[in-house]
C-alpha positions as CSV (number, residue, x, y, z in Angstrom):
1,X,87.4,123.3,122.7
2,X,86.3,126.1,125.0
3,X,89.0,125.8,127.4
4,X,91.9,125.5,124.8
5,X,90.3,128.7,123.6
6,X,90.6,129.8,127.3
7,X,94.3,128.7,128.1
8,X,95.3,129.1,124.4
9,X,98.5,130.4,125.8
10,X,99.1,128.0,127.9
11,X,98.4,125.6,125.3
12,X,100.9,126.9,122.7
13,X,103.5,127.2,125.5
14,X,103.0,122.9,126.3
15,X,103.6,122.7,122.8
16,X,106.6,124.6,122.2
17,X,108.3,122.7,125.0
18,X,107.5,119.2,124.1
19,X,108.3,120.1,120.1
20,X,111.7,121.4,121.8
21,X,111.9,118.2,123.7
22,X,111.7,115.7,120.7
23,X,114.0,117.9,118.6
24,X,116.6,117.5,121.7
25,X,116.7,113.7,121.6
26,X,116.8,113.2,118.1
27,X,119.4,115.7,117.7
28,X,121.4,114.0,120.7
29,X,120.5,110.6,119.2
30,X,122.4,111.8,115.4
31,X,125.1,113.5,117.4
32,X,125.4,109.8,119.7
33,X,125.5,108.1,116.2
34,X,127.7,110.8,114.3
35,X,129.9,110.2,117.2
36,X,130.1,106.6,117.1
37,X,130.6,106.3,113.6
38,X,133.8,108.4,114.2
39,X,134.7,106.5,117.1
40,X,134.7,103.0,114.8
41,X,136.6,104.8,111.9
42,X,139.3,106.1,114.2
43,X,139.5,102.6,115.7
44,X,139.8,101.1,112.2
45,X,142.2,102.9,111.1
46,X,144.2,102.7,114.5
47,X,144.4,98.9,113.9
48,X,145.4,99.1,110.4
49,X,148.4,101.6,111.6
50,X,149.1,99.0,114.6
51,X,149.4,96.2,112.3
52,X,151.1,97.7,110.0
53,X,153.7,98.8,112.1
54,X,154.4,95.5,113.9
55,X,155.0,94.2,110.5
56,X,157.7,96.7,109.8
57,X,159.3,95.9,113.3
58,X,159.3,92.2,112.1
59,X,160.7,92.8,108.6
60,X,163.3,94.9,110.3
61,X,164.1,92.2,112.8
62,X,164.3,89.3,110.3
63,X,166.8,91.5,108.2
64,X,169.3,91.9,110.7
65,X,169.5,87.9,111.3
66,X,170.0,87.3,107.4
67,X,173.1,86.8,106.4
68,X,175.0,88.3,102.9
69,X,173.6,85.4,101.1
70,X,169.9,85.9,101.9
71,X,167.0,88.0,102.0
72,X,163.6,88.3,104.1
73,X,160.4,87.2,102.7
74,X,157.1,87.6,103.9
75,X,154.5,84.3,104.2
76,X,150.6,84.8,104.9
77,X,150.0,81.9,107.7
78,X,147.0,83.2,108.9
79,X,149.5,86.1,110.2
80,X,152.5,87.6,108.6
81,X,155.1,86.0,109.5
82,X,159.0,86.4,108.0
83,X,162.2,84.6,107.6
84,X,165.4,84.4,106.1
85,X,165.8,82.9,102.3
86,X,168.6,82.4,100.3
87,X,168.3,85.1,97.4
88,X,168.9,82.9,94.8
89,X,167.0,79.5,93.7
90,X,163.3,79.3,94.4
91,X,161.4,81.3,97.3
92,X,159.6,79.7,100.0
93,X,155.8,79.7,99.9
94,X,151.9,78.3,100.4
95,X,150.6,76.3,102.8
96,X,153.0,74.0,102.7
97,X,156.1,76.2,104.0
98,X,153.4,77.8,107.0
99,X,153.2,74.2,108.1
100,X,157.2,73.5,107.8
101,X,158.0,76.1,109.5
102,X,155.2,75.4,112.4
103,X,152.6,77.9,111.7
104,X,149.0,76.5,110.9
105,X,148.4,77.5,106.7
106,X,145.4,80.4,106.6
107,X,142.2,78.9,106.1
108,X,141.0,79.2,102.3
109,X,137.6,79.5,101.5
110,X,136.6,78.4,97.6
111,X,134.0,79.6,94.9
112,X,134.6,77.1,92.3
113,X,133.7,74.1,92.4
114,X,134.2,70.8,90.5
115,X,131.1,71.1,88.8
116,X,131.4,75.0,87.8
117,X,134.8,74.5,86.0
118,X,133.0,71.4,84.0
119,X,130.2,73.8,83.0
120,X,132.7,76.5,82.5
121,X,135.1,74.9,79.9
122,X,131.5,72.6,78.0
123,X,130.6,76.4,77.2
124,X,133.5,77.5,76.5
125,X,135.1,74.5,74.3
126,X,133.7,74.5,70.7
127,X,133.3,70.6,71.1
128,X,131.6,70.9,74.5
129,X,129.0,73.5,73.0
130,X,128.3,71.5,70.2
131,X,128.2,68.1,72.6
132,X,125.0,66.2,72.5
133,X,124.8,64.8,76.2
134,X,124.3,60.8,76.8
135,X,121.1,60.4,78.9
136,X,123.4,57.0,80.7
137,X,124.2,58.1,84.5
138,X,128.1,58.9,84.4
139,X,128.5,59.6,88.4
140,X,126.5,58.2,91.5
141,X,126.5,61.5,92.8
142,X,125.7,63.3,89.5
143,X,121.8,62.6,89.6
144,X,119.4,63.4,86.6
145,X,117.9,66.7,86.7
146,X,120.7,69.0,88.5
147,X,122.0,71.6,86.7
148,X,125.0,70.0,86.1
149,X,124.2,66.6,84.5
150,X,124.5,67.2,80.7
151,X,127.6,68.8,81.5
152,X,129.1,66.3,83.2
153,X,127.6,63.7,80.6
154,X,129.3,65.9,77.7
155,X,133.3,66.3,79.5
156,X,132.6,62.3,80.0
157,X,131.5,61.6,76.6
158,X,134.3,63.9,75.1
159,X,137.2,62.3,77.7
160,X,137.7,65.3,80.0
161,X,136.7,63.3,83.0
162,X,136.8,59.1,83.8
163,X,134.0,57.9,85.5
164,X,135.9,54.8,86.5
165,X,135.8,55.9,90.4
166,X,132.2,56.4,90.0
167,X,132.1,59.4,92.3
168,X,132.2,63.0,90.9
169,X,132.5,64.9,93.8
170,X,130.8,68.1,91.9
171,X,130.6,71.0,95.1
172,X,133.9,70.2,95.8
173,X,136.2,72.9,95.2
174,X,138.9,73.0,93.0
175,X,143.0,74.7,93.0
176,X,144.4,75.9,90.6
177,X,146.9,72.8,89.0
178,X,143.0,70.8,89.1
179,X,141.3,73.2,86.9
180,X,144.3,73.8,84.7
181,X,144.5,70.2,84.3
182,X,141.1,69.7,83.2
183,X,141.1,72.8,80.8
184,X,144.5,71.6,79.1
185,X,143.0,67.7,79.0
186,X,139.8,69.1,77.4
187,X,141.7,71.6,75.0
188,X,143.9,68.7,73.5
189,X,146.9,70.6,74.7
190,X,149.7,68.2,74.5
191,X,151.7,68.2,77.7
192,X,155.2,69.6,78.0
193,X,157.7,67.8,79.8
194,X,160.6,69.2,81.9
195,X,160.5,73.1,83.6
196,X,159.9,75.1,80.6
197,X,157.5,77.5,82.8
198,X,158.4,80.4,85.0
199,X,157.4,79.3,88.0
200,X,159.5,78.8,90.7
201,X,156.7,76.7,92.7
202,X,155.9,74.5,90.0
203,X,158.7,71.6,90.2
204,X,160.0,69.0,87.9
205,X,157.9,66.0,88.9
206,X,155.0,67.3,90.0
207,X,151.8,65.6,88.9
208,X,150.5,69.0,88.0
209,X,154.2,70.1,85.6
210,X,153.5,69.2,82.6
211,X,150.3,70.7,82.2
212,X,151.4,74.1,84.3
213,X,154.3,74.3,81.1
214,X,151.7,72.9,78.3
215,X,148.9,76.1,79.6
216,X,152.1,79.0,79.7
217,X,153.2,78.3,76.6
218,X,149.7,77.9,74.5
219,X,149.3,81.5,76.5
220,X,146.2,80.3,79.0
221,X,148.7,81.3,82.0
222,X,151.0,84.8,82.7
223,X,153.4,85.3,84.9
224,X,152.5,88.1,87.0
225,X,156.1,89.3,87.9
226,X,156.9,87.0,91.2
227,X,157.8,83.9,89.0
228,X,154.7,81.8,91.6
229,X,151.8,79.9,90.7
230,X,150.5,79.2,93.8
231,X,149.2,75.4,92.1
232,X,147.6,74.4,95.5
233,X,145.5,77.7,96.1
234,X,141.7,77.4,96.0
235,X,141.0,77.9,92.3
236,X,138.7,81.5,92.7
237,X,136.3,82.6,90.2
238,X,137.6,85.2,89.0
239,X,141.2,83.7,88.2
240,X,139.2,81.2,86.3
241,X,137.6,83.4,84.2
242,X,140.7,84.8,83.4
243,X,142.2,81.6,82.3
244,X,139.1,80.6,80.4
245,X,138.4,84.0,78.8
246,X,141.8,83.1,76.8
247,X,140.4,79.8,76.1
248,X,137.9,81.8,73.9
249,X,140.0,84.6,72.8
């Protein structure tokens, strides 16, 4: 105590310096991370710009090899990639086109499954709400006490779903044609044969048709402008909420 008294000065000058110090690095430290911060939004952006303008060189390309007759469409197959189509009749697209044409299809990744859609339309059915479920095993891999079960048992019980095959498959995920089918099937909505829909990807003779035509016209399906369905694209929550809030409606 005596000698800080002594070299009090000298002890307040030790102190200024080191208080200085810190405040130096952690102001060069929030300046290093303001900086980099920057750095990765300029870089963002510079990509976005990059990749937008390779697309625009592309779409300009493809245009001057169409003929009169056609026009350039764009397909997501796991990059943009576009080519020539006749303008009239039905456009080229999904997975199956990407593969066609030699391009692997983009990697889809699901968030409802098999067993959310059966839980989803029980609920939302007023014979599935009121459904008493039968304690008999329906599926081998629909086992007592999952959260699924009395679901299941109900769609079973009320013919939505034939056990026949035994396996279930509940975390499988679904597209869209498999929950439309299901929701039509457990509706009672009488199928509709021939094109009647909109859609351009939805053929005559596809499994999936009749219901695709039954669901537009009972008003469970819109067209959102582009005349596609998109009937083998992962099923995604939110589109089947859609679908099912009209259900209730």
């Amino acid at each position: 105590m005596n000698f800080i008294k002594a070299h009090k000065g000298l002890f307040i000058t030790l102190v200024v310096i080191v208080l200085i110090s810190v405040a130096g690095l952690t102001w060069g430290k929030s300046l290093n991370s303001s900086s980099l911060m920057g750095d990765l939004s300029a870089n963002i952006k510079k990509n976005v710009s990059i990749k937008k303008n390779v697309n625009i060189k592309k779409m300009d390309l493809c245009q001057n090899k169409c003929s009169a007759g056609e026009t350039c469409i764009k397909l997501e197959c796991g990059t943009s990639e576009f080519f020539c189509s006749p303008k009239t009749g039905p456009r080229p697209s999904g997975d199956a086109e990407c593969i066609k044409r030699g391009y692997g299809a983009p990697v889809q990744q699901g968030d409802f499954t098999r067993a959310d859609m059966v839980k989803a339309v029980v609920l939302a059915s007023p014979k599935g709400s009121s459904c008493v479920p039968s304690a008999t095993p329906t599926y081998t891999d629909v086992l007592p006490g999952t959260w699924y079960y009395d679901y299941v048992g109900c769609a079973v019980q009320l013919g939505w779903l034939n056990s026949a095959s035994g396996v279930l498959k509940p975390d499988e995920f679904l597209n869209r044609a498999e929950v439309i089918k299901f929701i039509v099937t457990a509706l009672g909505v009488p199928k509709v044969a021939g094109q009647t829909e909109p859609y351009t990807d939805v053929m005559d003779g596809a499994w999936f048709q009749g219901y695709v035509a039954a669901a537009y016209q009972a008003g469970l399906v819109l067209d959102s402008g582009d005349h596609l369905f998109h009937p083998s694209d992962l099923a995604m929550r939110q589109w089947s909420a859609d679908v099912l809030a009209r259900v209730v409606r």
